[in-house]
N, C-alpha and C positions, 0 to 999 in steps of 0.2 A: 333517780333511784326509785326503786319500790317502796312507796310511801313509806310510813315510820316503822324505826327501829326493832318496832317488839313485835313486827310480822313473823308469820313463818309459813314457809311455802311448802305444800305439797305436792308432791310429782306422781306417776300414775302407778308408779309402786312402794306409796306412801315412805317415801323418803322426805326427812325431814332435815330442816335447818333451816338458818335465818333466812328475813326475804333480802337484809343488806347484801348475805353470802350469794346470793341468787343473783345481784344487782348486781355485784361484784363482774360476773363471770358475763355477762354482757357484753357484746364490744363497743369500742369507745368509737363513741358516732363521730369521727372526723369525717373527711371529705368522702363524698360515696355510700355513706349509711347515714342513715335517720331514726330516729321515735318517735313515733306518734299515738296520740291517746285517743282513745275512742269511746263515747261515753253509751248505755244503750238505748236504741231506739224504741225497745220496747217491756217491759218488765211487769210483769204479776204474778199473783198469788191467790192459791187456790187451797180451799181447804173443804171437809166433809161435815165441820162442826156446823151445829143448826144450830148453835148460838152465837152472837158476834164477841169477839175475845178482846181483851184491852188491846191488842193492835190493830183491832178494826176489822178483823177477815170476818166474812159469812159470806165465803165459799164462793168468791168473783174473783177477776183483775184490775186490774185499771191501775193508773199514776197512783204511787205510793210512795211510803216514805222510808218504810223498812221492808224488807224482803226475808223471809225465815222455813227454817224447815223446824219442825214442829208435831211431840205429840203431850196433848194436854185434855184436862178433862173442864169443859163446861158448863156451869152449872150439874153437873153429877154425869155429864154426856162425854163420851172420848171424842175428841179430836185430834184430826194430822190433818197437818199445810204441809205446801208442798210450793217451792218457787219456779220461775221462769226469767231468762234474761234472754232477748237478743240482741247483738250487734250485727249491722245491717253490713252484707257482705261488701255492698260496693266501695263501705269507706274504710276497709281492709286492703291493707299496702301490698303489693305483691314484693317475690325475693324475699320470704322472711324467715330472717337471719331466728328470731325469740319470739312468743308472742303469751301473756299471762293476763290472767284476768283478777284485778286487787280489791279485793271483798276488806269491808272494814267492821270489824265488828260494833253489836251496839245495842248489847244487851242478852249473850248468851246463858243459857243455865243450864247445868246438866243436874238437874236435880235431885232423881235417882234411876236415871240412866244415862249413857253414854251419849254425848251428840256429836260424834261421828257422823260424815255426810258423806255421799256421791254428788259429785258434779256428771252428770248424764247428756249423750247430745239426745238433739230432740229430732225424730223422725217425718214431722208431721207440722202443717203451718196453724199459727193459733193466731188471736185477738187479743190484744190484750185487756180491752176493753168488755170482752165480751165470755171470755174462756170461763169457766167452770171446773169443780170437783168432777164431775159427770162427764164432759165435755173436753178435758186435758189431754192433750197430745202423749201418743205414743214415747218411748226412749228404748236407745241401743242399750240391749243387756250386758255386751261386749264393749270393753275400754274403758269403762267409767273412772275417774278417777275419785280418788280418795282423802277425804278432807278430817285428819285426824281429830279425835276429842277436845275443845278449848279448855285453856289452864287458869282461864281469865273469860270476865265479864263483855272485857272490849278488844279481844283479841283478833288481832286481822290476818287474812291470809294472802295467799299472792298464789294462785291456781296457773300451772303451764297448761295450754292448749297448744302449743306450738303444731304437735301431729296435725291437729284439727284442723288448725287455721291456714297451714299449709296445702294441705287437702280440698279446704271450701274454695281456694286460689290457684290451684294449680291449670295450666291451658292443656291438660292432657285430660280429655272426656273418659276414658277407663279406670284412671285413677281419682276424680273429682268425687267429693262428697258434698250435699246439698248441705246447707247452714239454714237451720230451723232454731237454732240456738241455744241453750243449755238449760237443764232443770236441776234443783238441789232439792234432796232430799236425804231424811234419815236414812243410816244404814241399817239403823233398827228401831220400826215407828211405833212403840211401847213409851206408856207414860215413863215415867214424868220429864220430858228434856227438852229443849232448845235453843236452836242456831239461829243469830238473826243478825243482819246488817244493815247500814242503810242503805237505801237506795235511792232513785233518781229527784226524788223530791223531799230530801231530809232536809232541815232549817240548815245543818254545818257541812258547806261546801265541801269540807274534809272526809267524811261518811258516805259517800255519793262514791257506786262502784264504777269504775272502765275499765276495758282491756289496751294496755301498752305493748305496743307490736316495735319491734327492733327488725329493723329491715334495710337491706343495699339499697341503695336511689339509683336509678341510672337513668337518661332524656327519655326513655321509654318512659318510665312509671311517671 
């Protein structure tokens, strides 16, 4: 299933319900289908504030522990973060049946605004190590999906990419799209709010995002 109970999955016309409901509606991987989870290869965060904030940004990437989208004020200075995750096309299953991406919350606040987010694909290749505010990759203005207001502190969600991921795997070169891989950010980057999860180097193995792809198996794949 899609990690615990009190998720809620967003589709790309902010339709909402459980991520159990969502899990539900999967098909059941007997012979001929699989699931496999895919952890990412590569995730940062990038932010504009020139002071470093209690979760450590001053506006780089690199191995982290929490990923956020974020506007807050500094030392009296505004700040937005702004995240990145990739999952490396090659260990993406072809024939896919579902494919979501399960963010866990882990520490959000809307404090006096909304933290609604876009999940955006990313245009353009980055670093993770090395990307910046300055320096951050392009995204499609078109498709974004929509990651409604959290109701809670540790509230997790379960993001469909299936279009996407079906598209970065297709063997038809006219319809393929490149995988640069997804950014999160406010829908409205106005103090005081934010979204955060962990990510790939949080101490509880449970917090740590992947994307779970439900796909046909055949001798081919």
């Amino acid at each position: 299933m899609y990690g615990k109970s009190h998720h809620i999955g967003i589709r790309d016309r902010e339709e909402k319900g459980s991520a159990l409901s969502q899990a539900a509606a999967a098909p059941d991987c007997s012979s001929g289908y699989g699931i496999k989870k895919i952890f990412p290869q590569a995730v940062a965060v990038v932010s504009n504030a020139v002071y470093r904030d209690k979760d450590g940004i001053k506006g780089g990437g690199g191995d982290r522990s929490y990923v956020c989208a974020s506007s807050w004020t500094y030392q009296g200075i505004k700040g937005i973060t702004r995240s990145f995750m990739y999952f490396h096309t090659d260990s993406i299953p072809r024939r896919i049946i579902k494919a979501a991406i399960c963010l866990f919350g882990a520490g959000h606040d809307p404090l006096t605004q909304s933290n609604a987010c876009y999940v955006m694909r990313v245009l353009g290749g980055w670093d993770e190590k090395s990307v910046t505010w300055d320096a951050q990759p392009g995204v499609h203005p078109f498709g974004k999906i929509k990651i409604a207001e959290s109701s809670f502190a540790d509230q997790d969600y379960v993001v469909d990419i299936t279009h996407w991921a079906r598209r970065w795997k297709t063997r038809f070169p006219w319809y393929r799209l490149h995988n640069y891989g997804i950014m999160i950010k406010l829908q409205n980057e106005e103090c005081y709010t934010k979204m955060r999860f962990g990510a790939c180097d949080h101490l509880d193995e449970n917090k740590r995002p992947y994307l779970l792809v439900h796909y046909r198996s055949s001798p081919a794949d």
